[in-house]
N, C-alpha and C positions, 0 to 999 in steps of 0.2 A: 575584865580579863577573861581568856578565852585558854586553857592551858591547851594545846595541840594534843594531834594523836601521840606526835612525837615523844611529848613530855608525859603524858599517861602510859604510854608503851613502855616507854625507859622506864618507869617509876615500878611498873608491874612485874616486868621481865628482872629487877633487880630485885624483888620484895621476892616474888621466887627463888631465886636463887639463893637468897637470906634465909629461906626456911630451908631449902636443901644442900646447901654449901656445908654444913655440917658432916653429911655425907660423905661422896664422891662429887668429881666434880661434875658439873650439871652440863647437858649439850640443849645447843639453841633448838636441836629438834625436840626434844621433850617438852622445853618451855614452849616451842609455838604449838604444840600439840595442846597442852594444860592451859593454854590461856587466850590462844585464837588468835596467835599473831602471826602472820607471813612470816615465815622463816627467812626470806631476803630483807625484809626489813628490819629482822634482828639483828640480821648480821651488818647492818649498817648502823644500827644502833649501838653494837658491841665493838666497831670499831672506835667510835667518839667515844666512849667510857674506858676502851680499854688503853687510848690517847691521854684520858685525864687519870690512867692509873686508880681509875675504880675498879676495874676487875684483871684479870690476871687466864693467859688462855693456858691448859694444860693440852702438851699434844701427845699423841700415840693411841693406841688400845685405851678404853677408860677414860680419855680426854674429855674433856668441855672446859667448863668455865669456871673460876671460881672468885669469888670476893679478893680485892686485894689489898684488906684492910679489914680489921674486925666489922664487924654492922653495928658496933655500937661507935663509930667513927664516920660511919658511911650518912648524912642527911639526904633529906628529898629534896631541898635545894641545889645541893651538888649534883645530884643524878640530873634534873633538870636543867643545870647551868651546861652539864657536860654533854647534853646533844644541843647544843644551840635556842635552848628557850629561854623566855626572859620572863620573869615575874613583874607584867608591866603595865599598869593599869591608864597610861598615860595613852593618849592616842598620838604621841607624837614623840613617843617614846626616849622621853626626855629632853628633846631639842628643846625646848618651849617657844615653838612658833606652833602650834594647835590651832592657830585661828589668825586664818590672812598672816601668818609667819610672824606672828607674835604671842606670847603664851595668853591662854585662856582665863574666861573666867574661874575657874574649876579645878584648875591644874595642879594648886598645893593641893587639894584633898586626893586627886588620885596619887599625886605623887606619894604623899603620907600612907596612901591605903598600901601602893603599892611596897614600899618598902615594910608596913606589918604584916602584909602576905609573905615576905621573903622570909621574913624575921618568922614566923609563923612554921615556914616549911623547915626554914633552916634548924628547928629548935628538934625536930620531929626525927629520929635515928632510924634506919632500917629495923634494927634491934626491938628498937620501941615498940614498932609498928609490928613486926613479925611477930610479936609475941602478945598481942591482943587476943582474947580468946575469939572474939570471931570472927579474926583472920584465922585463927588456928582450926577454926571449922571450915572454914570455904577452903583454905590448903587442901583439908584431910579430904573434902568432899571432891574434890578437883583430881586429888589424886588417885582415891578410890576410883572415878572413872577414868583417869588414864589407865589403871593396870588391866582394866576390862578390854578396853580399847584394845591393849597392848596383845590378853591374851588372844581374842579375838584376829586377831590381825594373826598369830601365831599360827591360832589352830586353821585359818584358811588355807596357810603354804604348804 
């Protein structure tokens, strides 16, 4: 299994948010600044999550984004399921025709694998993960250089 950018982006840009949702709500610019993600592909991401009612858009002054659901409700499963990825170890992604259109030698085992990978993600909370100590270092550290960044950028205008 190969997870995409897609499902590591989703997975990131929501674990961010996890740590700052606490706050104010978070905008996609801050997140693509802190974590290196095209700003248009978050907001394509944020479209499909905020479709499956993972996140919630606040608008006006102060606006962005916020969880729309505690994080201890939120899994990586679901972040993953909700931009179109599949946790699928199968090369033939369940049809079971993998060889000359009929299933493989091999096929229970990915399939088994497949489904502990899910079970595996699925068990794993934003919450959870947010709150590991070191996530809580690469957060603080990520964030320390955005606010550099930020004054920086400030004191040029």
């Amino acid at each position: 299994m190969r997870l995409s950018t897609k499902g590591r982006y989703a997975v990131t840009a929501m674990l961010d948010l996890a740590i700052h949702d606490k706050m104010d709500p978070v905008t996609l610019a801050d997140i693509s600044q802190c974590q290196g993600i095209s700003l248009s592909y978050l907001e394509q991401l944020f479209a499909k999550l905020r479709k499956e009612n993972l996140v919630i858009g606040v608008r006006g002054p102060g606006g962005g984004y916020r969880l729309a659901k505690p994080a201890n409700e939120i899994t990586v499963a679901q972040i993953i399921s909700a931009v179109d990825e599949k946790v699928d170890m199968e090369r033939c992604e369940g049809k079971e025709d993998c060889q000359n259109g009929e299933r493989c030698l091999t096929h229970q085992l990915w399939e088994e694998l497949s489904c502990r990978l899910y079970n595996f993600l699925d068990s794993i909370t934003l919450d959870q993960f947010a709150n590991r100590p070191d996530v809580q270092e690469v957060a603080q550290r990520l964030d320390e250089q955005h606010r550099g960044h930020m004054m920086l950028k400030r004191s040029a205008a």
